[in-house]
N, CA, C and O atoms as a GROMACS GRO file, in nm:
protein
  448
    1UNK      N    1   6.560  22.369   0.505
    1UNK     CA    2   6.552  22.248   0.582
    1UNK      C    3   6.602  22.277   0.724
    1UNK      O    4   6.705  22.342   0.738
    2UNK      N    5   6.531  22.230   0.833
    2UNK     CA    6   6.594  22.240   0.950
    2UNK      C    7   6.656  22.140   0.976
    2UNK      O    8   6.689  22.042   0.910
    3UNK      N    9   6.679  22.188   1.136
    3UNK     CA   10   6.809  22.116   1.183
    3UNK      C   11   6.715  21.989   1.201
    3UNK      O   12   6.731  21.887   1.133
    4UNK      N   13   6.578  22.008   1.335
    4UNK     CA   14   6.510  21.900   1.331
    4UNK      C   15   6.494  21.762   1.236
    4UNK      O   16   6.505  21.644   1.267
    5UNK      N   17   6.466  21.824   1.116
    5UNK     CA   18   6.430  21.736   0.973
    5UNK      C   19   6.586  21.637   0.993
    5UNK      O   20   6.587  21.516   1.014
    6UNK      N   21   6.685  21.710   0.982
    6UNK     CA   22   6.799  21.688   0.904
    6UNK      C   23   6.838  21.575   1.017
    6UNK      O   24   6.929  21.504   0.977
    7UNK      N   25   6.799  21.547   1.129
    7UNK     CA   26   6.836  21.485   1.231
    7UNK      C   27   6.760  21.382   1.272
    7UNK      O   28   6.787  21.292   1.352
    8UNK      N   29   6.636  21.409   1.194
    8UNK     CA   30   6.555  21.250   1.202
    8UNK      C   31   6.436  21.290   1.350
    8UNK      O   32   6.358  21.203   1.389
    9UNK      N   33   6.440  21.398   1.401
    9UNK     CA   34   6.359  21.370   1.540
    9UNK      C   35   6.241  21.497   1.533
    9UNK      O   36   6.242  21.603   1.471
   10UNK      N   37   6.148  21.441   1.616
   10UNK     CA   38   6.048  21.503   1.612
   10UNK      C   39   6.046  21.597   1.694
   10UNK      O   40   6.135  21.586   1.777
   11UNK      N   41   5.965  21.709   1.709
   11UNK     CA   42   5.973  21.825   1.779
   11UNK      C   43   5.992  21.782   1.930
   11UNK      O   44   6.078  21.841   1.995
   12UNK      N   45   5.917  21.683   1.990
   12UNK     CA   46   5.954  21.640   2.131
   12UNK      C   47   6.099  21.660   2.177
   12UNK      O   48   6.163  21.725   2.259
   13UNK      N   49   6.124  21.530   2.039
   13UNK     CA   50   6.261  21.443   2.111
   13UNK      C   51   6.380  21.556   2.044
   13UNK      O   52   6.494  21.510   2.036
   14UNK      N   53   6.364  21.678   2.004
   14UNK     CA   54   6.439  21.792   1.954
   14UNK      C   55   6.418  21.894   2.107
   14UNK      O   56   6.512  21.949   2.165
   15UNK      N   57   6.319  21.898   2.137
   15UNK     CA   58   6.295  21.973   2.250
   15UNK      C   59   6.415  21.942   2.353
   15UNK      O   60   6.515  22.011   2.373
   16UNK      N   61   6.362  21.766   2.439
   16UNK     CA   62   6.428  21.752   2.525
   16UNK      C   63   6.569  21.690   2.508
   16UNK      O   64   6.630  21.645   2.605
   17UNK      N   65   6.622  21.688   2.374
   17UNK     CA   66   6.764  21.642   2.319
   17UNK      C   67   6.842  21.803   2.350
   17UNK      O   68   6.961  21.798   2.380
   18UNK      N   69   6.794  21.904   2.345
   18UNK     CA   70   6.881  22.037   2.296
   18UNK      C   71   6.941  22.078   2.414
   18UNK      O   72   7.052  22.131   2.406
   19UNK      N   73   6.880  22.059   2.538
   19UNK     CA   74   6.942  22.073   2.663
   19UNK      C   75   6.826  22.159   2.769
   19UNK      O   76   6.833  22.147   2.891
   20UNK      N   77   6.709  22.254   2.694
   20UNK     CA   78   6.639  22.320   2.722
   20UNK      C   79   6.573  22.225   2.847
   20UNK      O   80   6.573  22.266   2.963
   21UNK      N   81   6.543  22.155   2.827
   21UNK     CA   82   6.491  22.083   2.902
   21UNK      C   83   6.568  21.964   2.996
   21UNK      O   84   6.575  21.852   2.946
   22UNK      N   85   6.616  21.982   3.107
   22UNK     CA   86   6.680  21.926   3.194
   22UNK      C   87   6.614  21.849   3.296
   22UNK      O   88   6.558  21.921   3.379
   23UNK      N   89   6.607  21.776   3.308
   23UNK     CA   90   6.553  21.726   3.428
   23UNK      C   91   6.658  21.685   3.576
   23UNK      O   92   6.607  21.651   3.683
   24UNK      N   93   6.758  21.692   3.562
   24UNK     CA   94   6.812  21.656   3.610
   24UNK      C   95   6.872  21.827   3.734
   24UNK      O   96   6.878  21.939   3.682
   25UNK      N   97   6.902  21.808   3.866
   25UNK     CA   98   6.937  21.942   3.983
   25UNK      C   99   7.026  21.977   3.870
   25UNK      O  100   7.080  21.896   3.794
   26UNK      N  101   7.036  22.092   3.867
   26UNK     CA  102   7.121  22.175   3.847
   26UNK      C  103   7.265  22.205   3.960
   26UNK      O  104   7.250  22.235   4.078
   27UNK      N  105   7.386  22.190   3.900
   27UNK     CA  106   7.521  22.211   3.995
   27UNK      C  107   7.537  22.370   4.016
   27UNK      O  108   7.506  22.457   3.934
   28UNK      N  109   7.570  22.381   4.090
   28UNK     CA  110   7.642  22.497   4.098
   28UNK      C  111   7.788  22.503   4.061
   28UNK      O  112   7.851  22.400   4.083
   29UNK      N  113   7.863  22.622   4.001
   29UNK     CA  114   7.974  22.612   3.971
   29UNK      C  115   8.062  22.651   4.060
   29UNK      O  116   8.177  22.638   4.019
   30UNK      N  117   8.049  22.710   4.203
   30UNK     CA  118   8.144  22.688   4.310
   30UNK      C  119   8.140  22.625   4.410
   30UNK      O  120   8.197  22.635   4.519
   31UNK      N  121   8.033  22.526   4.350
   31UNK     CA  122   7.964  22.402   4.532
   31UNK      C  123   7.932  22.309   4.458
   31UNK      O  124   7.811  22.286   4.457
   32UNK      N  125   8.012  22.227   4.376
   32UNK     CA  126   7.994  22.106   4.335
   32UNK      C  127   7.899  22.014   4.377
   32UNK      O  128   7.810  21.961   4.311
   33UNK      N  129   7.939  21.995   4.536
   33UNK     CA  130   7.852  21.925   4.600
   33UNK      C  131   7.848  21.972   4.743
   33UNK      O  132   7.931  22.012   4.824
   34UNK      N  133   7.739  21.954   4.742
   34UNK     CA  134   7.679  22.064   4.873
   34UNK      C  135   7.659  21.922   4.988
   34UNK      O  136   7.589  21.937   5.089
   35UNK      N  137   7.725  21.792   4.960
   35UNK     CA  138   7.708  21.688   5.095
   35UNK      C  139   7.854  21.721   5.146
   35UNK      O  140   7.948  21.745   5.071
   36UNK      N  141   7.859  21.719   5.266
   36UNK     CA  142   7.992  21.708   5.350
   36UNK      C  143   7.979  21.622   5.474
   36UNK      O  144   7.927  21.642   5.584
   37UNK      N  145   8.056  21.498   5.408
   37UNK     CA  146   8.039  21.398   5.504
   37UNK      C  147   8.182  21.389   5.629
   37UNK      O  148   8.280  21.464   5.621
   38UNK      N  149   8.170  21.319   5.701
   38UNK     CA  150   8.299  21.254   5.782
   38UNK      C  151   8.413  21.311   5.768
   38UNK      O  152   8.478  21.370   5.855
   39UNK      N  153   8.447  21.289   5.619
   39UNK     CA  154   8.580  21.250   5.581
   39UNK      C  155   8.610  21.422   5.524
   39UNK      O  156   8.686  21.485   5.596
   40UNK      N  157   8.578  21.465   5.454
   40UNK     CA  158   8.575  21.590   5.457
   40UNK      C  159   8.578  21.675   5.531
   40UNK      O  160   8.636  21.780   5.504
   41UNK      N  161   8.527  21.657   5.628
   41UNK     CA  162   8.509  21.699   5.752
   41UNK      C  163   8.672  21.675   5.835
   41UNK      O  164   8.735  21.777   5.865
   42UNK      N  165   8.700  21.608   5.851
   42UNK     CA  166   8.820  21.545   5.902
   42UNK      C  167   8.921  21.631   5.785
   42UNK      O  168   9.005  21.710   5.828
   43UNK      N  169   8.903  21.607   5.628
   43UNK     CA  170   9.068  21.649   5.611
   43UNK      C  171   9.041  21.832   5.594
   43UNK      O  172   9.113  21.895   5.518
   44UNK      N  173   8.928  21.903   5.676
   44UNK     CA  174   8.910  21.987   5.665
   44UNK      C  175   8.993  22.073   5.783
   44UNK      O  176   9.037  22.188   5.785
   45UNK      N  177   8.993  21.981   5.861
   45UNK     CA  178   9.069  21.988   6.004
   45UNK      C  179   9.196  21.964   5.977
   45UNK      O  180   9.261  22.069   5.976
   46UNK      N  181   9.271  21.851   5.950
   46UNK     CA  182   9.360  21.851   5.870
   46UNK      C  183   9.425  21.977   5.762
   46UNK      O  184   9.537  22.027   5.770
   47UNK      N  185   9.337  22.003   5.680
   47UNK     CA  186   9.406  22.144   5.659
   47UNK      C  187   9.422  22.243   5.789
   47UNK      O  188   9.532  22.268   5.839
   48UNK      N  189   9.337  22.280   5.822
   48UNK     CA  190   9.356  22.405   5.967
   48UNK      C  191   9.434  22.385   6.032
   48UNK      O  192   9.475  22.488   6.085
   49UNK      N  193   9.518  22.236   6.080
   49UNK     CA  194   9.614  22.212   6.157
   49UNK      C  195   9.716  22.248   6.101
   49UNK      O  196   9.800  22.301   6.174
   50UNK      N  197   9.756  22.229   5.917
   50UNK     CA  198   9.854  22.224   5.870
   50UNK      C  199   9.914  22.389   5.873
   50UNK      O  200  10.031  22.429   5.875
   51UNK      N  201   9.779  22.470   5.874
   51UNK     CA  202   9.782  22.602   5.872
   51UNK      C  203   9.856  22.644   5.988
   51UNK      O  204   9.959  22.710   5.974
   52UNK      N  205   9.814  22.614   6.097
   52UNK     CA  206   9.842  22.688   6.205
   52UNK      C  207  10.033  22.586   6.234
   52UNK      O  208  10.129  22.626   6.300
   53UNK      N  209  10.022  22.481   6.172
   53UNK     CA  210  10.120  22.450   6.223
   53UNK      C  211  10.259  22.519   6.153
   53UNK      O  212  10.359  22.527   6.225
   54UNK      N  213  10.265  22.561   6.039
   54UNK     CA  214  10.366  22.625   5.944
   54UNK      C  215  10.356  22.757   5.976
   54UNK      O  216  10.388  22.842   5.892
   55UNK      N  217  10.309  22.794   6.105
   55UNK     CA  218  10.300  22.957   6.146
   55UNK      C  219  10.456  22.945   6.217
   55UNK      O  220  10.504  22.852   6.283
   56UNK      N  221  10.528  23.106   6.167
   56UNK     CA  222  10.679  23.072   6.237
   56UNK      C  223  10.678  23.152   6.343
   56UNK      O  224  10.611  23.255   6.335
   57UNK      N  225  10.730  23.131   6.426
   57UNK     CA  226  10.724  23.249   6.565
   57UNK      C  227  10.808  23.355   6.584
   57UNK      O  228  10.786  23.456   6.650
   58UNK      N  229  10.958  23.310   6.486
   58UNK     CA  230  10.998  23.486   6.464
   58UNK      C  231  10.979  23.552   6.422
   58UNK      O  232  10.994  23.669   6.455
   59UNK      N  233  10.922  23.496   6.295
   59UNK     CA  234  10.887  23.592   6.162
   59UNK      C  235  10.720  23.655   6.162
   59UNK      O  236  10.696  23.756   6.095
   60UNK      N  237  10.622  23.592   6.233
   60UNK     CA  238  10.502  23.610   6.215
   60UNK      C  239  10.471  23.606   6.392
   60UNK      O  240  10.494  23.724   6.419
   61UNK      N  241  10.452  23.573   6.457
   61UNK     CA  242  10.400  23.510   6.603
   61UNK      C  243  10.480  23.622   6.732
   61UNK      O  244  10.416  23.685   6.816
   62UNK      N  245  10.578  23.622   6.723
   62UNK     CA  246  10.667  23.700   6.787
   62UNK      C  247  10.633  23.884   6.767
   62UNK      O  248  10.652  23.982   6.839
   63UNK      N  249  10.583  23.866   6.649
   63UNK     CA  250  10.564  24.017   6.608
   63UNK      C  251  10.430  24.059   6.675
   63UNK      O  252  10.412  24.173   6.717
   64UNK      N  253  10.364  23.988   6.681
   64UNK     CA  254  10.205  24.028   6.689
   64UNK      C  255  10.190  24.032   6.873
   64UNK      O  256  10.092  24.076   6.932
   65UNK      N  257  10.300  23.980   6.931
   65UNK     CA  258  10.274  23.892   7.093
   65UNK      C  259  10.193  23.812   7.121
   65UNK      O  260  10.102  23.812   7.204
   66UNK      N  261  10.238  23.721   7.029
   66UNK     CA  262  10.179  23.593   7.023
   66UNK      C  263  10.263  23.448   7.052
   66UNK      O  264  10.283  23.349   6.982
   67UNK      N  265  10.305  23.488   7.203
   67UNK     CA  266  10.452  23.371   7.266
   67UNK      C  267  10.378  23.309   7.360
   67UNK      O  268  10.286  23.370   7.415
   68UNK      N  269  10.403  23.203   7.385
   68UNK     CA  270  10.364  23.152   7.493
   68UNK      C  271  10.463  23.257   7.660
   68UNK      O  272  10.432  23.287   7.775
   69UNK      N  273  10.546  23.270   7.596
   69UNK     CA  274  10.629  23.342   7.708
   69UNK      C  275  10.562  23.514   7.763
   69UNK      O  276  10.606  23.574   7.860
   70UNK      N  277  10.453  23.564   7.677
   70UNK     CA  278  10.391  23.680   7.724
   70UNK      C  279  10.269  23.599   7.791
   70UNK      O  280  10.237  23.645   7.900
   71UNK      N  281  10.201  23.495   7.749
   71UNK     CA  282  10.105  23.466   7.819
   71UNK      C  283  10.119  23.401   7.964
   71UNK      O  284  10.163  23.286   7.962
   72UNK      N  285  10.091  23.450   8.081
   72UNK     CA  286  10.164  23.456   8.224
   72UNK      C  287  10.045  23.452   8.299
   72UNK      O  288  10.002  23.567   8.301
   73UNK      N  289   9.969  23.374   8.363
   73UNK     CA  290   9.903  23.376   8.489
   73UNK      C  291   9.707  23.386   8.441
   73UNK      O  292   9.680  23.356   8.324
   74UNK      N  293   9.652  23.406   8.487
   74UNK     CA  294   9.568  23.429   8.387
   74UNK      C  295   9.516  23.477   8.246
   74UNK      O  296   9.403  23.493   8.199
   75UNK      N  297   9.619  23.491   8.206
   75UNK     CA  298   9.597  23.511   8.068
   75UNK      C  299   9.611  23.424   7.941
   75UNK      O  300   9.585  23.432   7.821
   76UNK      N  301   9.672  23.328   8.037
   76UNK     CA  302   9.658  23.166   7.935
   76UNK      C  303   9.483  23.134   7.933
   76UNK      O  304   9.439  23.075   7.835
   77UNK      N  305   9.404  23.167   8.025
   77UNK     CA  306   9.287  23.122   7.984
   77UNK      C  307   9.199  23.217   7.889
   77UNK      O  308   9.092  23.186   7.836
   78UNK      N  309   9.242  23.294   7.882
   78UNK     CA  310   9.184  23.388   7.804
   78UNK      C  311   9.165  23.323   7.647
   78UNK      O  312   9.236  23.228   7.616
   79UNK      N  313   9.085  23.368   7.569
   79UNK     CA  314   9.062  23.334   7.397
   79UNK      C  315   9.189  23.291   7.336
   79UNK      O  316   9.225  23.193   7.271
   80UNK      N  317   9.269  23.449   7.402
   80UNK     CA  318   9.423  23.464   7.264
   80UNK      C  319   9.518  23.341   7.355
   80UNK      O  320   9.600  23.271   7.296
   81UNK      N  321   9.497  23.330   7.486
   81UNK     CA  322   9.590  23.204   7.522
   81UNK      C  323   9.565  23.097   7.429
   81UNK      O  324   9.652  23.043   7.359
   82UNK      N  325   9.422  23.064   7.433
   82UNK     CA  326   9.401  22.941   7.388
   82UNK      C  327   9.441  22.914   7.233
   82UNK      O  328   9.501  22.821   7.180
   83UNK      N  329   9.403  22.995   7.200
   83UNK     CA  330   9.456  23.034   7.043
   83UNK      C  331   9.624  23.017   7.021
   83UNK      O  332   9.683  22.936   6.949
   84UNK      N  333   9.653  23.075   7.070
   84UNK     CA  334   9.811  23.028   7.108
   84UNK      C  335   9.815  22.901   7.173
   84UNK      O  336   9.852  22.806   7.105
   85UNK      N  337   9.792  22.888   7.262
   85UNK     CA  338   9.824  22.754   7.318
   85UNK      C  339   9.795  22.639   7.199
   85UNK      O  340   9.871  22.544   7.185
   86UNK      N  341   9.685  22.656   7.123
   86UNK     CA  342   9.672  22.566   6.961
   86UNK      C  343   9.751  22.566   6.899
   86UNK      O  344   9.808  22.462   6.865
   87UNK      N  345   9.791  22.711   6.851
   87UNK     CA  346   9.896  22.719   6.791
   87UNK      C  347  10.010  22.623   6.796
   87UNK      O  348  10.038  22.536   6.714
   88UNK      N  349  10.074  22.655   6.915
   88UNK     CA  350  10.198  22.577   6.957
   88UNK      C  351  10.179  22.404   7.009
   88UNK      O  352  10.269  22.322   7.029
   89UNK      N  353  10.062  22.389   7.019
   89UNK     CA  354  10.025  22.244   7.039
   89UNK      C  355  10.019  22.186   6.885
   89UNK      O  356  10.047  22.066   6.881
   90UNK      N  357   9.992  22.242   6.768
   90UNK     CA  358   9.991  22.213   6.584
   90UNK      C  359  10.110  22.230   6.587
   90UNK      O  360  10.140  22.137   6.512
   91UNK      N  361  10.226  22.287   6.620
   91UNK     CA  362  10.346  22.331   6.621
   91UNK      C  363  10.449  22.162   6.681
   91UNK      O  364  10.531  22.093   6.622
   92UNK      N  365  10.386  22.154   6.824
   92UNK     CA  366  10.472  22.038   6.845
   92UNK      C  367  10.425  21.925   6.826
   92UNK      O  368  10.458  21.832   6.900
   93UNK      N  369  10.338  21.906   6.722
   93UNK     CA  370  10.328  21.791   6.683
   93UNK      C  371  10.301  21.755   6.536
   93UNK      O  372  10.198  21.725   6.475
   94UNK      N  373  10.397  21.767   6.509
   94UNK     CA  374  10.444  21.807   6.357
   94UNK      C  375  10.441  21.657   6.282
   94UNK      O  376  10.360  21.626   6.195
   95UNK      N  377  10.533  21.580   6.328
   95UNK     CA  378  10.558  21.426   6.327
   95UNK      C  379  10.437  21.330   6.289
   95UNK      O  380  10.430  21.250   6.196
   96UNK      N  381  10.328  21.366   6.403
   96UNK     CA  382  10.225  21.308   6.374
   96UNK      C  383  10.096  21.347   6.250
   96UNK      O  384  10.008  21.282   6.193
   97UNK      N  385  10.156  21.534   6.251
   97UNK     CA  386  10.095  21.574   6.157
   97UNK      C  387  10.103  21.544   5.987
   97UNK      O  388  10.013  21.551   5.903
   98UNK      N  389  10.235  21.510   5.974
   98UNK     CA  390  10.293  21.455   5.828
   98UNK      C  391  10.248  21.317   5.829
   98UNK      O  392  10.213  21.268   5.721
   99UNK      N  393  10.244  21.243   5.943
   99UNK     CA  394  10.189  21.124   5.918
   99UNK      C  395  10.021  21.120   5.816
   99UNK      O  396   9.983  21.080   5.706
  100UNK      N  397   9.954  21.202   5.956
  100UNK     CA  398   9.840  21.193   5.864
  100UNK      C  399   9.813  21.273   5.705
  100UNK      O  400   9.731  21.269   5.614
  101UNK      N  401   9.929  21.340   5.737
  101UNK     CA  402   9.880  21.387   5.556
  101UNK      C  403   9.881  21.283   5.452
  101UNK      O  404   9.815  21.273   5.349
  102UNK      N  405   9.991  21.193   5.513
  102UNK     CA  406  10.052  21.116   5.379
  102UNK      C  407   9.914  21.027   5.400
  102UNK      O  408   9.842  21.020   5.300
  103UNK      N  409   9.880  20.975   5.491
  103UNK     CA  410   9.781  20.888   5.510
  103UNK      C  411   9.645  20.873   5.400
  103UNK      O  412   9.591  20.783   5.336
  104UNK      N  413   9.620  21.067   5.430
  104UNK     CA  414   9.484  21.121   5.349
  104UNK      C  415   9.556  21.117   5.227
  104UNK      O  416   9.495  21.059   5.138
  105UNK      N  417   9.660  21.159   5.199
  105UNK     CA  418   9.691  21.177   5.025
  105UNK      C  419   9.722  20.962   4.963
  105UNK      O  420   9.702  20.936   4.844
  106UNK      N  421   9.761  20.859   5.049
  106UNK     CA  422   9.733  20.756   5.005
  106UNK      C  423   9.579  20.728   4.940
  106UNK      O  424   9.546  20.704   4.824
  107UNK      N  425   9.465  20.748   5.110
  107UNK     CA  426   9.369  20.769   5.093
  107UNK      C  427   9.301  20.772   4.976
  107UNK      O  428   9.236  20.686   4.916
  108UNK      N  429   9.339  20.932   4.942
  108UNK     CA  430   9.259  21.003   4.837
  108UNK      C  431   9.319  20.939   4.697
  108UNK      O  432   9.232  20.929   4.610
  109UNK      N  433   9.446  20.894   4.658
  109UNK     CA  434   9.468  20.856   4.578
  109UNK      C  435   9.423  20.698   4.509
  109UNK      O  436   9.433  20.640   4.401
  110UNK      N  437   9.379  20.677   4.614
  110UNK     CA  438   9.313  20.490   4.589
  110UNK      C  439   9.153  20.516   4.599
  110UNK      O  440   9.090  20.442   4.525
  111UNK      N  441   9.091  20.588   4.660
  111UNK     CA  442   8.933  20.614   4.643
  111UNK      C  443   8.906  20.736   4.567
  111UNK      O  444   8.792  20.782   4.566
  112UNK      N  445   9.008  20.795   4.499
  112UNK     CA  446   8.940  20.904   4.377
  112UNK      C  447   8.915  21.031   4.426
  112UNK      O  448   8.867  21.117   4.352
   0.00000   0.00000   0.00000
């Protein structure tokens, strides 16, 4: 006796019951969802800020010559100024940065 019989369904509704037959996109298992709207977008930034802002300057920044105090005269406009100059701009504004975390983690906790 098969399984079919034993289950009451006919070869169709055995076909598209077993899974073989999907109709439905297929997910990927490391891109859930491939839309990235606004908001994602935003706490994506939000992370990168948080990154650069927990960079320490004796331990990591200082080593590499990465001070605002080596960058002198034209060389603040340069890439690595600016990069630094981010740095230390995520750096002093720390205050506002915890604000918005808590904000997104309210956020995220009331819309899922």
């Amino acid at each position: 006796m098969t399984l079919r019989r034993v289950l009451g369904l006919s070869s169709r509704d055995f076909f598209l019951n077993s899974g073989f037959s999907d109709s439905r996109p297929r997910r990927s298992l490391f891109f859930p969802s491939l839309k990235m709207g606004f908001w994602t977008l935003l706490e994506g930034f939000l992370l990168f800020a948080n990154a650069l802002a927990i960079l320490n300057e004796d331990r990591f920044l200082a080593r590499r010559g990465w001070t605002l105090a080596e960058m002198t005269g034209p060389q603040r406009n340069s890439l690595k100024g600016q990069v630094i100059g981010l740095i230390y701009a995520c750096q002093f504004l720390r205050l506002p940065l915890i604000l918005f975390n808590v904000i997104t983690i309210i956020v995220k906790l009331f819309s899922g």
